[in-house]
C-alpha positions in Angstrom: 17.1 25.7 -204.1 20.1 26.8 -206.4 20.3 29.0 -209.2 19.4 26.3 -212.3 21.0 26.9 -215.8 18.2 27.4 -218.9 18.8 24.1 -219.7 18.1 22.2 -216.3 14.6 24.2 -216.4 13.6 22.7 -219.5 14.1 18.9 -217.6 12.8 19.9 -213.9 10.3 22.5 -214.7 8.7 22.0 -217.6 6.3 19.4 -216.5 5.0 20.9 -213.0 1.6 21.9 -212.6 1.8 25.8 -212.5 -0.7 25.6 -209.4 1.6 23.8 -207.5 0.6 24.3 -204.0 -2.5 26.4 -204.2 -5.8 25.0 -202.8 -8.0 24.0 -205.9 -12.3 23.7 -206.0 -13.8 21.0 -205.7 -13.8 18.9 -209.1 -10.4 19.7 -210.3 -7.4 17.5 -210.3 -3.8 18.8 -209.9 -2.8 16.7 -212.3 -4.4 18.0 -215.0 -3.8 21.7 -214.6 -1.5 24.0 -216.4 1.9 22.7 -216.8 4.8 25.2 -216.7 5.6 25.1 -220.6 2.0 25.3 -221.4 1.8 28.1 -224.1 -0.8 29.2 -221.5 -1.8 29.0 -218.4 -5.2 28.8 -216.7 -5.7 29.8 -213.0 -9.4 28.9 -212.7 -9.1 25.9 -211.0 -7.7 28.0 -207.8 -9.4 31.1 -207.7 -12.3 30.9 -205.6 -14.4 34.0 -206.4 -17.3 33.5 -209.3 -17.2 36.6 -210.1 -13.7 36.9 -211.2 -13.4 37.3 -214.8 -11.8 34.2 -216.8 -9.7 36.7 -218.7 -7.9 37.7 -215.1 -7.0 34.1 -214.7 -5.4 33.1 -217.6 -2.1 33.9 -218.3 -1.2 33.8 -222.4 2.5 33.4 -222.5 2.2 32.4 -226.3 1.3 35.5 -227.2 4.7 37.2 -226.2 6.5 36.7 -229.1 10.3 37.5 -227.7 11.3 34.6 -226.4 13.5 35.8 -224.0 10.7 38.2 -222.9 8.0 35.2 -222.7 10.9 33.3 -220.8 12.0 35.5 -217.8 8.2 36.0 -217.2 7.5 32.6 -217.0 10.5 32.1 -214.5 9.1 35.1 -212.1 5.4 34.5 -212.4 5.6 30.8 -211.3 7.7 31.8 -208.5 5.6 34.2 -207.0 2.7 31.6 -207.6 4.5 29.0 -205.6 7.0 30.1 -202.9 6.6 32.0 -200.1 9.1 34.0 -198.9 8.1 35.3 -194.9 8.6 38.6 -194.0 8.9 39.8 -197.9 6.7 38.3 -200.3 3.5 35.6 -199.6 2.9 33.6 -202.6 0.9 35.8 -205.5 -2.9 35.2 -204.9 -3.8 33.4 -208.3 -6.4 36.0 -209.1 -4.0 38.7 -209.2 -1.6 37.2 -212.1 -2.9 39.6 -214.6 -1.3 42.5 -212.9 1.8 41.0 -211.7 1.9 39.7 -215.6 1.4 43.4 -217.1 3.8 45.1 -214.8 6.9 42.0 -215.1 6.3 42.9 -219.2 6.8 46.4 -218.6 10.0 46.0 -217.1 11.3 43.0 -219.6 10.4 45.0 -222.7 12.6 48.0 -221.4 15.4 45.4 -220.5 14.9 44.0 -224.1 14.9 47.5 -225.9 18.0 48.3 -223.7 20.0 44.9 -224.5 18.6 43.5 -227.5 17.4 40.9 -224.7 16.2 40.0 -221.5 19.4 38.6 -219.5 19.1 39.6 -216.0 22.9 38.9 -215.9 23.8 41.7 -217.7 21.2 43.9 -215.6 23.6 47.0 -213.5 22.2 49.9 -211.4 22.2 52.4 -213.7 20.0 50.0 -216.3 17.7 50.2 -213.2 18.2 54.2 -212.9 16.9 54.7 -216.3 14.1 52.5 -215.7 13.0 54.4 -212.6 13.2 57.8 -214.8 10.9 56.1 -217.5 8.6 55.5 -215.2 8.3 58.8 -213.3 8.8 61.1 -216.9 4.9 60.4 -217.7 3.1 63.4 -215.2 0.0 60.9 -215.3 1.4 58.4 -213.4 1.2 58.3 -209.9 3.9 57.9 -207.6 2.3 55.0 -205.9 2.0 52.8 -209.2 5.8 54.0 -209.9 6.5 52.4 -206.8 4.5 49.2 -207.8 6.5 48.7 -210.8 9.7 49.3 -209.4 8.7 45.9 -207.5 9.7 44.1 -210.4 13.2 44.1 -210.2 12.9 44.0 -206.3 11.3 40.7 -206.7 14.1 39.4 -209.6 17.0 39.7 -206.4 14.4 38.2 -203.7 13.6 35.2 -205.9 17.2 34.6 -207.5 17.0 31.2 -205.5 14.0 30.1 -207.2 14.9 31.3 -210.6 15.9 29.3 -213.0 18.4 31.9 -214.5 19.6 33.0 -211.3 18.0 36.3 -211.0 19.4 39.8 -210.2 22.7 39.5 -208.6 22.5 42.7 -206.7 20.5 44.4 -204.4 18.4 47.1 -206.5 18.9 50.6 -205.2 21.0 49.1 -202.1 18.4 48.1 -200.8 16.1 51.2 -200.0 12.6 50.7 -201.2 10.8 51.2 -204.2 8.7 53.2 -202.6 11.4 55.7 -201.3 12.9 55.5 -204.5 9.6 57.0 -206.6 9.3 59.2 -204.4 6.3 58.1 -202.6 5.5 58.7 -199.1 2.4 56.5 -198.1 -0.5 58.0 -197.0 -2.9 56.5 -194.4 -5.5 58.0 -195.5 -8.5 56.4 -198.0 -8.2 58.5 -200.9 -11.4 56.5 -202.4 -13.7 59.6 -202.5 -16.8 59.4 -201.0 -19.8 60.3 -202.9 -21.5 63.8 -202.3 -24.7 63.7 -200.5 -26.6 66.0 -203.4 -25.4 62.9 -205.6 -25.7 59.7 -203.8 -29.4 61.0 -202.2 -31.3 60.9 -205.8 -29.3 57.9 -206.6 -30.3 55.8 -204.4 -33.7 57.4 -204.6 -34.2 56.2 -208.2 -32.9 52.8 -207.3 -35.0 52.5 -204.5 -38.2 53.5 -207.1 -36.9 50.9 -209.9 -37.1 48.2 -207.5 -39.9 48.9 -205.6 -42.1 50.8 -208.3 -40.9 50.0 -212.0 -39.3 46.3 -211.8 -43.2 45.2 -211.8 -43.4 46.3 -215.0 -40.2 45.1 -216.3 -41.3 41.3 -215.4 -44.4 42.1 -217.1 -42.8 42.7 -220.3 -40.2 39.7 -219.8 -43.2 37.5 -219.2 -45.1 39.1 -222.9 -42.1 38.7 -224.8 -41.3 35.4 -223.7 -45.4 34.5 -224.8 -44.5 36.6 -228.1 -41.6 34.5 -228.7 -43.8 30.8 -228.0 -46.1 32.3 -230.4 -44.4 33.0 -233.1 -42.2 30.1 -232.6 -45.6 27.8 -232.8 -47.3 30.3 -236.1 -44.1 29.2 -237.8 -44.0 25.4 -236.6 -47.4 25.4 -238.3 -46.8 27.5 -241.4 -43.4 25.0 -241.7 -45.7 22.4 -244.1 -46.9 25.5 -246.6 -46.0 26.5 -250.1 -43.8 29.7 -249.6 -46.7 31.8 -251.3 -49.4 30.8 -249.2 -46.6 31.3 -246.3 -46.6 35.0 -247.3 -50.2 34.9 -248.1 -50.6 33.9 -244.4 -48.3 35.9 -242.8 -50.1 39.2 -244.5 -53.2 38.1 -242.8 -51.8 38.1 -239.7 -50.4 41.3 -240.0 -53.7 42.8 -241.1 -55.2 41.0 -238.2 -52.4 42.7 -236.0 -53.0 46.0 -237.5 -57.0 45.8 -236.8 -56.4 45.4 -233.7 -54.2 48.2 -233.1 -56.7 50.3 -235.1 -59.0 49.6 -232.6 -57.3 50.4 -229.4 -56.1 53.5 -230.6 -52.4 52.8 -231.3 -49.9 53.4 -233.8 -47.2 51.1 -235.7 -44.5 50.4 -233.5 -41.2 51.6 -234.1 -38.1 51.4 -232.0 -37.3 53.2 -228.8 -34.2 54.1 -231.3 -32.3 54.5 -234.2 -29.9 52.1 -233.1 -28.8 51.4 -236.7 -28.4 54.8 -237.9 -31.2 54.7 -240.1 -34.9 57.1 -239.3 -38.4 56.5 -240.3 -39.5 59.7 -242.6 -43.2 60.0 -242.2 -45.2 60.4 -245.5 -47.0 63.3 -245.3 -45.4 65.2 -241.9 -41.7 64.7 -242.8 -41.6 63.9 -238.9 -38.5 61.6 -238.4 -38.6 58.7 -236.0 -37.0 55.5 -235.1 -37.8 52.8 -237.9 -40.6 50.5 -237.7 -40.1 47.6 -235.3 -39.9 44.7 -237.1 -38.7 42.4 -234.6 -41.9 42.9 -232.9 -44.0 42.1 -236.5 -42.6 39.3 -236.8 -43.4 37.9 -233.5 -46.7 38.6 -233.8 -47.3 37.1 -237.6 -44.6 33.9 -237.5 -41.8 34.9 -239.4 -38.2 33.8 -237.6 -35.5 35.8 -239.4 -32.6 34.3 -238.0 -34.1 30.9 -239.4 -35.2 32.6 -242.8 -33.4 36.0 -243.4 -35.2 36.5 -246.8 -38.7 35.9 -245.2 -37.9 39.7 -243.9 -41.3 41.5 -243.8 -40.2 44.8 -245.1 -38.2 43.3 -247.9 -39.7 43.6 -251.3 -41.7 40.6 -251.4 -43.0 41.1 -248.1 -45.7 43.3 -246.9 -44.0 47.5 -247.2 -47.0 48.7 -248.3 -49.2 47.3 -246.1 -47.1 48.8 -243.7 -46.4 52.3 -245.2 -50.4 52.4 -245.8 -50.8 51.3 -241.9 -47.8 54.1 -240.6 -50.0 56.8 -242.7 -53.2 55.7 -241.2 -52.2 54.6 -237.2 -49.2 56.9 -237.1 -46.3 55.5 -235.1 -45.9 54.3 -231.4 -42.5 54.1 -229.6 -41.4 50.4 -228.5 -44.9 48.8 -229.3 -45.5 46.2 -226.5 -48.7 45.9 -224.9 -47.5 45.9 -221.4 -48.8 48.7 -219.8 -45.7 51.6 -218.0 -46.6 52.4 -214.5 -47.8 56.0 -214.2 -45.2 58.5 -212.3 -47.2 60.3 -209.6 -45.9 63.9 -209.8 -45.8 64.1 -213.7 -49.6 61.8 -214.0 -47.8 59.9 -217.1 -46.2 56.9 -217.6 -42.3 56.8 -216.3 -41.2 55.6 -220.3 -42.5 54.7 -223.3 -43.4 51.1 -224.4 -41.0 48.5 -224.4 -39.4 46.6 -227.3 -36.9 43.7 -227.5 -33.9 46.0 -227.0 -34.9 48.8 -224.4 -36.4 46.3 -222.3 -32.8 44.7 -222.2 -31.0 47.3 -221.6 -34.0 48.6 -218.9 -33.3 44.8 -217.1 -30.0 45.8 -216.8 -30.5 49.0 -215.2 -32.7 47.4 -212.7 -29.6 44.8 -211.6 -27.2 48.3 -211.6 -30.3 49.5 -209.1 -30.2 46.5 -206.8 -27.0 47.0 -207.1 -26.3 50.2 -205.8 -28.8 49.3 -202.4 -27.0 45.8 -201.8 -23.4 47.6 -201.6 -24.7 50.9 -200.3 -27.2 49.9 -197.6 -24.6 47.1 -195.9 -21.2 48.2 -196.1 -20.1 45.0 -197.9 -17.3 45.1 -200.4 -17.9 44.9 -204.2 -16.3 40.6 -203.7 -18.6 39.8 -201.0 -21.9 41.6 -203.1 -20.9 39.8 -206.4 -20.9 36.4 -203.9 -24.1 36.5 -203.3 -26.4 33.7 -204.5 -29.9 33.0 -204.9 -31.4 32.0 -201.5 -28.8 34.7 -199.4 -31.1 36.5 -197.8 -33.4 35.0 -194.7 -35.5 36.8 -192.0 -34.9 35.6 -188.5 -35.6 37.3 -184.9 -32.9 39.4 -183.2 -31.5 37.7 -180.1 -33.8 38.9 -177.7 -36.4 37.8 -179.9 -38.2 40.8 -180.5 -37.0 42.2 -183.9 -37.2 40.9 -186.9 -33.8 41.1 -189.1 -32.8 40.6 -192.5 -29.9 38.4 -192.8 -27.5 38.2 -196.0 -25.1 34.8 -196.7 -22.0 35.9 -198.6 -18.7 35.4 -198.9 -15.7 37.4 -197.1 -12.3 37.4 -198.9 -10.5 40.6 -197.7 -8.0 39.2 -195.6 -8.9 35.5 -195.5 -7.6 32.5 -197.3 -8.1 32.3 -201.0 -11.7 30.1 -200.3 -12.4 33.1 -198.6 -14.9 32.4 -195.7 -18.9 32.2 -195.6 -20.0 35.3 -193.4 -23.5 36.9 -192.5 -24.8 40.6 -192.7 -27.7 41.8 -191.0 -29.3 44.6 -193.3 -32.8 46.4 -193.8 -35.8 45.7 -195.8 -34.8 47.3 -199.0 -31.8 45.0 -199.8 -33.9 42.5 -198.6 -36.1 43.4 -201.8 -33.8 44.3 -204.1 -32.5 40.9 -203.4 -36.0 39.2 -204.4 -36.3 41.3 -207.5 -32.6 40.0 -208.8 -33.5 36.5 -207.6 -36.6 36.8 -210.7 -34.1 38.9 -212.8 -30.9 36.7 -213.2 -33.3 33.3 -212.7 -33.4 32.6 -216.6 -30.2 34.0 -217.5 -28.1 31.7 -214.6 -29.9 28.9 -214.8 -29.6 28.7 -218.4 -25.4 28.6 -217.5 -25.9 26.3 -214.6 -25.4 29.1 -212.1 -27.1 30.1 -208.3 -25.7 33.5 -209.1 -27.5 36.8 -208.6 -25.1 39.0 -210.9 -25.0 37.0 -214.1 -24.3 38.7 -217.3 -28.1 39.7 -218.6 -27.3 38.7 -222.5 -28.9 35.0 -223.2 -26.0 34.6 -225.6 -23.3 31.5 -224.9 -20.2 33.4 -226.1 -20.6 36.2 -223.4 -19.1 35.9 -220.3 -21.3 34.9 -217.1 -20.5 37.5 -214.5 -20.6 41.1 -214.0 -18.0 41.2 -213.0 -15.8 44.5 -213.3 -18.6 45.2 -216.3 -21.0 46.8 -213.3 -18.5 50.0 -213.4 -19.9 50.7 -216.7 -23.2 49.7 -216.0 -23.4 52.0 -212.7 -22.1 55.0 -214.8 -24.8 54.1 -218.0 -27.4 54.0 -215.0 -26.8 57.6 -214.3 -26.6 58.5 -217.4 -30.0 56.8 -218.1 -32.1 58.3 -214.8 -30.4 61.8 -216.3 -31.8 60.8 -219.9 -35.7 59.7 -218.2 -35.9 61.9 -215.1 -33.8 65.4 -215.6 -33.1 68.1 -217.9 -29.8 70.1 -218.9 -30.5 72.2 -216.0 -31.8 70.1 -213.7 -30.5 66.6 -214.1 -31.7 63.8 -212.1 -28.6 63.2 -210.7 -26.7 66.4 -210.0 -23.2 66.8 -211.9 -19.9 66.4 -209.5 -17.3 69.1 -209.0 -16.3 70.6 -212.3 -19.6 70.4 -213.6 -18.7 66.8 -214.8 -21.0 63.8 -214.0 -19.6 62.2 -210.8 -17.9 59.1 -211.9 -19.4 55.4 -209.7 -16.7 53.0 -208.4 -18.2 50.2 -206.3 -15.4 51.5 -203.3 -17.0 54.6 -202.9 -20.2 52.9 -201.7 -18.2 51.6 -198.7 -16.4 54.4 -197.7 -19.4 57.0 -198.2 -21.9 54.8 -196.1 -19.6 54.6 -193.3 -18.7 58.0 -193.2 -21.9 59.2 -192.8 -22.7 56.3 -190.2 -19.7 58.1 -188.0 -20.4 61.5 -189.0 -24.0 61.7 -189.9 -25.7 59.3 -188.1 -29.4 61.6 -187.3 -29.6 62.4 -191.4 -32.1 60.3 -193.8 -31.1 59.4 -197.2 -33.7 58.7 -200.1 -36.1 60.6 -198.3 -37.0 57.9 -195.9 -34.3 55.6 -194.9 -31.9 57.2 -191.5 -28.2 56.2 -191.4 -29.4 55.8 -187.5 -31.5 52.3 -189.0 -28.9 51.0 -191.4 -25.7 51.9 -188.8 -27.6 49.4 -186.6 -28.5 46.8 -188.9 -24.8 46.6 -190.2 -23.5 46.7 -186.5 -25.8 43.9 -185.5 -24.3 41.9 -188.2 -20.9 40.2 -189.5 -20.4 43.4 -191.2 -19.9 44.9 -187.6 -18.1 42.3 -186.3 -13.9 42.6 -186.3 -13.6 39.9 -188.4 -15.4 42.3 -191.5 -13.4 45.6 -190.9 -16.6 47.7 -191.6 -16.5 48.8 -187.7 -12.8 49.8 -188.4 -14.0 51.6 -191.6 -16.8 53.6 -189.7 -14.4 54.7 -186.8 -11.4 55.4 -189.4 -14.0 57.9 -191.3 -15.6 59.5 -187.9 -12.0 60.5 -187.3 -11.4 61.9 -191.0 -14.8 63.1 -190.3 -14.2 65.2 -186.7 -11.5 66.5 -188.3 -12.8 67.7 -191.7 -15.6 69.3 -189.6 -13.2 71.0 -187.2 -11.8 72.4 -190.8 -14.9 74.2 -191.4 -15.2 75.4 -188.3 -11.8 76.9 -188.2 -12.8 78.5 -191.8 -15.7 79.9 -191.1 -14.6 81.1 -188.2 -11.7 83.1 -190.2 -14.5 84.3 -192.2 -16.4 85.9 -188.8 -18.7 83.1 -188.3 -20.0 83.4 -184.8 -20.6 80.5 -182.2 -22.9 80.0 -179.5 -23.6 77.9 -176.4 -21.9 77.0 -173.1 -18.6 75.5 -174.9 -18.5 78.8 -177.7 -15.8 80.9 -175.6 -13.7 77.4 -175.2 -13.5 76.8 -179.0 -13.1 80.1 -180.4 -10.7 81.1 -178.2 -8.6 77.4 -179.7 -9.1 78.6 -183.1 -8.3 82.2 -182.7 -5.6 80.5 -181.5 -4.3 78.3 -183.6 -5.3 81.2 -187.0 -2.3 83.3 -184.7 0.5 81.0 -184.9 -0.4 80.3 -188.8 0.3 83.9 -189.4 -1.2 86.0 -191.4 -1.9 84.0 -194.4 -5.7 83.4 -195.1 -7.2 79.8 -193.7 -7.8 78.5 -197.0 -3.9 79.0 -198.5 -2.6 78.2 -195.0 -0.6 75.2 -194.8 -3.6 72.6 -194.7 -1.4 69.8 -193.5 -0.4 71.7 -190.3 -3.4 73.4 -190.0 -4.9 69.3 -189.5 -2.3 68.8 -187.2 -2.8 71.7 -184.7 -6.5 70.5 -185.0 -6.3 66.8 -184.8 -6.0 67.1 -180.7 -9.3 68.9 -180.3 -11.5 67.3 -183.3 -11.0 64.2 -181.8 -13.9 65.3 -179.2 -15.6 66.5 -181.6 -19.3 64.7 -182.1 -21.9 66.6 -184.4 -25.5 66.6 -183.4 -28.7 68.7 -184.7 -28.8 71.0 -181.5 -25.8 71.4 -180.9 -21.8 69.7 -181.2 -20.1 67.9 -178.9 -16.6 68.9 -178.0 -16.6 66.2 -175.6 -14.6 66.3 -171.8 -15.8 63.3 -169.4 -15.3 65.3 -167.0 -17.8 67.5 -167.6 -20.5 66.0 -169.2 -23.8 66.6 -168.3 -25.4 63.6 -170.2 -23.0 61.3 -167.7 -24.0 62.9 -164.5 -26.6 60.4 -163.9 -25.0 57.1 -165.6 -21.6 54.9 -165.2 -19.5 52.6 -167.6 -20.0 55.1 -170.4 -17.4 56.3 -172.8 -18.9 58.5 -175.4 -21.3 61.0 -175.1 -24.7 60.5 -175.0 -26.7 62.2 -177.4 -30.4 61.2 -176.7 -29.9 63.1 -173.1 -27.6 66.6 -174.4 -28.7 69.6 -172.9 -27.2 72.2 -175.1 -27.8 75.4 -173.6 -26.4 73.8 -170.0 -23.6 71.5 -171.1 -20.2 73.0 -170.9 -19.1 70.8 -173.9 -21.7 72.4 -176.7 -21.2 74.6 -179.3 -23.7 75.8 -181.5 -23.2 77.1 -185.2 -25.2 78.4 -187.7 -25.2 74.5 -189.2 -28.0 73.8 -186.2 -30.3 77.2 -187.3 -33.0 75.3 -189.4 -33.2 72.6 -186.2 -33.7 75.2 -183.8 -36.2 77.4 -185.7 -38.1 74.4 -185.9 -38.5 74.1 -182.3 -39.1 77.6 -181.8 -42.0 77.4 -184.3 -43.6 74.7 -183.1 -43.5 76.1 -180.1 -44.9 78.7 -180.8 -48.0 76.9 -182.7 -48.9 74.6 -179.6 -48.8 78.1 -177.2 -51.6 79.0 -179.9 -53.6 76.6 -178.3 -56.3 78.1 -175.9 -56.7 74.4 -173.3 -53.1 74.4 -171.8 -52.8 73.7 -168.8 -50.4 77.1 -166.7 -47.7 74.8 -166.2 -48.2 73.7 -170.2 -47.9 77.1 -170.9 -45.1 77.9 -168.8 -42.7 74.9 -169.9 -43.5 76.3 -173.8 -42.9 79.7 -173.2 -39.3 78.6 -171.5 -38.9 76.1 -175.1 -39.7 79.1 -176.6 -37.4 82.0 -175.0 -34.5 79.4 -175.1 -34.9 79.0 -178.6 -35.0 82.5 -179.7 -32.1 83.0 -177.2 -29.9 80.4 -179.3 -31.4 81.9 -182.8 -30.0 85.4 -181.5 -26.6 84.3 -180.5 -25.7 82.6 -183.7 -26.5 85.2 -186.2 -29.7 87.2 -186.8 -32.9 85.9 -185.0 -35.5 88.6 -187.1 -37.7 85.4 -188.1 -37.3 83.6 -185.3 -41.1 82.8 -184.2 -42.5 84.9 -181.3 -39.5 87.3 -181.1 
């Protein structure tokens, strides 16, 4: 196709469907999509994911008023939806037209303030130049998104052909690439950080106990409210054929009724869990200030609807305020005011919160689906696309292959890497997910079904102008659910989820789930996490599954982070080291003799101002046999092995069957103390026991000796048992 004149766009473009050659789902003709001079243009029809918010698939050309802006965007964007052009750009995924949309603007409004307006024609090198220095002048952004925008004009030269206006009639920088020209030198390296141990440990602690512990009480309360609300809609139904004054006269009755019975079960007025309008409840005679009275929850009980009858308001003049100012002085006040009963916290002997009301038991639902959450995308290794795929029904329980073990099997979605349908896949997980699925199954039922959705993430408001999936809203929710176990479960000095580096609460991304699960799969594989799960349980699970499978990536993901992991452990050895850390075992002499080494050619400058990126390099060779264990580490040699001696057709090193105090390949650190004190104490214990056997005796006096012998060579062995 030729360069078309402004004018011949108007005749041949104006009329195609902007989704010209995408694949649609099921139900949507071509020929009624957005048309290429539609003032806007939806995607929908071709983006496959449910979660994907409508908003990131609409594309609002009216509102740019410039024409000539609004123009050479609508030339670019529907070439990048619609041609392909092999080995430099595949057609634009439809669900990713919001940020080729924001970045094209960026570079039209410069053009536009530059020229007075956007004509690519007029477009040189040094235009481009100044651009380029725009960009980079603003410290906070990063080279790599400098280099993203600079794809803008990039793409105005590759798609001249397909342009109506003809494009950029030069190559852009001759040619080099925008990365090169903002300075940015890729890095293979994930830089999603992973989440610290002290922080993701309580995390998924507390999620564990709100969906195995609290979410009992939550349906509790769903189930009261939704009898409070039946009640009071049938007290009003009935009340409906009443004079307004024997309305009231009814409706104060009730309340007294209501009050009675509070009176008699020891409770107070209820009030709100808080203040959420601003305004306090002053008690009488104690000047005690607390949330206002809940009159939400009055109302329910006596048959007053306010959003039918605003002026039927019980605390409004001709309601009942004395009645309830009298009542507030008598009963005192009680937080939330629902009769569902909290669950009692075992190491405190009270209940975990207060009552619920309307609103905290909202906003508590929606902490339980950040919860689930957190153990769907921690606990499997699937990606924030394929957890938000999941519907109700995912989750089965089948037989491994040999028929002995029973699995857990999630049905999702893959889309990394696949067509834009993306393809159904399978991931075998553990029996938390499994239950944190069940619990959002009864959480989202009402909310989804009321939209016509099998979705377990919808949007938890029962209102019809929100949207229906979570979306890219669970960032926020995550972050509010820390914020929230903090508020329940911790104080300023000891908050339930420990701050981040800089003393500032350690900001969730749904990545760093990923990436932190499969590191400590590769690196960690013999530690728990939540006090009773083992990385050793869910590395399996996953492996078992489609997340283990090529096809997923999360095997490439655990091998890429063992090898950032080796490596990043070989780094504290070299520093500690430096620092006169001493090393024990067969392999000791071996690897300190590397590092001493390697700390002479760096020179005299201390390890931790060294040149870090060389440093890794000198190191990469040898933390590549690197495998950490709780005796002892691996620097692992084949040859030498003493866990292969007996076996064949093994690669890696076989930790069930180390010897560390024979192998020539282990080093142990004072990292492997608390493991090896262990054994010497219990040792010593059973050699308390009067009916061993001598050769009982013997074997735990070797244990024993051997112990103390490791305990002594790695630092100082005073408390080591029976030295």
């Amino acid at each position: 196709m030729t360069g078309l004149s402004p004018a011949a766009s108007s005749r041949q473009y104006d009329l195609r469907p902007v989704l010209a050659t995408a694949p649609l789902k099921p139900g949507f003709d071509r020929g009624a999509l957005s048309r290429y001079s539609d003032p806007s243009w939806d995607l929908g029809p071709a983006v496959f994911r449910e979660s994907a918010r409508r908003c990131h698939v609409t594309v609002h050309l009216g509102s740019v008023e410039d024409t000539s802006v609004r123009e050479a965007l609508r030339e670019l964007l529907y070439a990048r939806l619609n041609v392909d052009l092999p080995g430099h750009r595949k057609i634009l995924p439809p669900g990713s037209v919001r940020q080729a949309f924001n970045r094209a603007r960026r570079f039209f409004d410069f053009v536009r303030d530059e020229l007075g307006v956007v004509d690519l024609h007029r477009v040189d090198q040094p235009l481009l130049d100044r651009y380029a220095r725009h960009l980079s002048a603003d410290r906070a952004r990063r080279p790599v998104i400098v280099a993203q925008l600079l794809e803008v004009p990039a793409d105005l030269f590759l798609y001249r052909d397909h342009l109506p206006s003809g494009g950029l009639r030069f190559q852009p920088w001759t040619g080099r690439s925008p990365a090169r020209v903002a300075g940015y030198r890729h890095v293979r390296e994930n830089r999603t950080p992973r989440i610290p141990e002290a922080i993701i440990s309580p995390l998924l602690a507390w999620s564990i106990r709100y969906v195995t512990e609290f979410a009992a009480d939550f349906f509790a309360a769903r189930e009261e409210m939704d009898n409070l609300e039946a009640h009071c809609a049938s007290l009003s139904e009935q009340d409906s054929v009443l004079e307004r004054k024997d309305r009231r006269r009814q409706q104060r009755k009730r309340l007294e009724d209501y009050f009675g019975r509070l009176r008699s079960e020891g409770r107070g007025v209820p009030v709100w869990g808080t203040a959420h309008n601003g305004i306090f409840l002053r008690h009488p005679e104690t000047g005690e200030l607390s949330p206002p009275v809940n009159a939400h929850l009055l109302h329910l009980h006596i048959g007053i609807d306010t959003l039918a009858e605003p002026k039927m308001h019980i605390q409004l003049t001709n309601g009942a305020p004395r009645q309830i100012r009298a009542a507030v002085l008598e009963l005192g006040v009680e937080t939330g005011g629902m009769d569902t009963p909290i669950s009692i916290l075992p190491e405190t002997g009270k209940p975990w919160r207060s009552r619920f009301d309307a609103k905290t038991l909202s906003a508590e639902e929606r902490m339980l689906q950040s919860a689930a959450y957190i153990l769907c995308a921690y606990l499997t290794g699937m990606r924030d696309c394929e957890v938000q795929a999941m519907q109700r029904g995912c989750v089965s329980l089948t037989r491994s292959d040999d028929g002995v073990i029973m699995r857990h099997r999630v049905q999702s979605v893959a889309y990394k890497g696949k067509s834009a349908q993306g393809e159904p896949a399978e991931w075998v997980t553990i029996e938390p997910v499994a239950r944190a699925v069940e619990v959002l199954e009864r959480l989202s039922f009402r909310v989804a079904s009321a939209r016509g959705l099998t979705t377990l993430w919808p949007v938890l408001i029962a209102r019809p102008v929100c949207k229906d999936h979570l979306s890219a809203e669970i960032v926020r929710q995550l972050n509010h659910f820390r914020d929230h176990l903090n508020d329940l479960f911790g104080t300023p000095d000891a908050p339930a989820i420990p701050d981040g580096p800089g003393g500032q609460p350690w900001r969730i991304t749904t990545r760093q789930f990923r990436r932190t699960i499969a590191w400590h799969i590769a690196n960690r594989p013999f530690g728990t996490i939540a006090g009773m799960i083992q990385y050793k349980h869910a590395s399996v699970a996953a492996f078992e599954g489609y997340a283990g499978s090529s096809r997923s990536g999360f095997r490439a993901e655990v091998e890429n982070q063992r090898s950032l992991g080796q490596l990043d452990d070989l780094l504290i050895y070299f520093d500690e080291r430096q620092a006169g850390a001493r090393l024990s075992g067969p392999a000791a002499a071996r690897i300190a003799k590397t590092l001493d080494s390697v700390s002479d050619d760096l020179g005299p400058l201390p390890a931790m101002i060294a040149d870090r990126a060389r440093l890794r390099t000198m190191l990469a060779s040898l933390a590549r046999t690197l495998h950490v264990g709780v005796l002892a580490d691996c620097f692992f040699d084949p040859g030498t092995a003493v866990c292969l001696k007996q076996v064949t057709g093994v690669k890696g090193p076989l930790t069930a069957l180390c010897q560390p105090t024979h192998c020539p390949n282990a080093c142990i650190t004072s990292r492997h103390r608390s493991a090896w004190a262990r054994s010497a104490q219990e040792a010593a214990d059973l050699l308390k026991e009067k009916r061993l056997s001598t050769l009982q005796r013997s074997i735990l006096q070797q244990d024993l000796e051997r112990a103390n012998t490791v305990l002594a060579g790695i630092g100082d062995a005073r408390s080591a048992p029976g030295s």
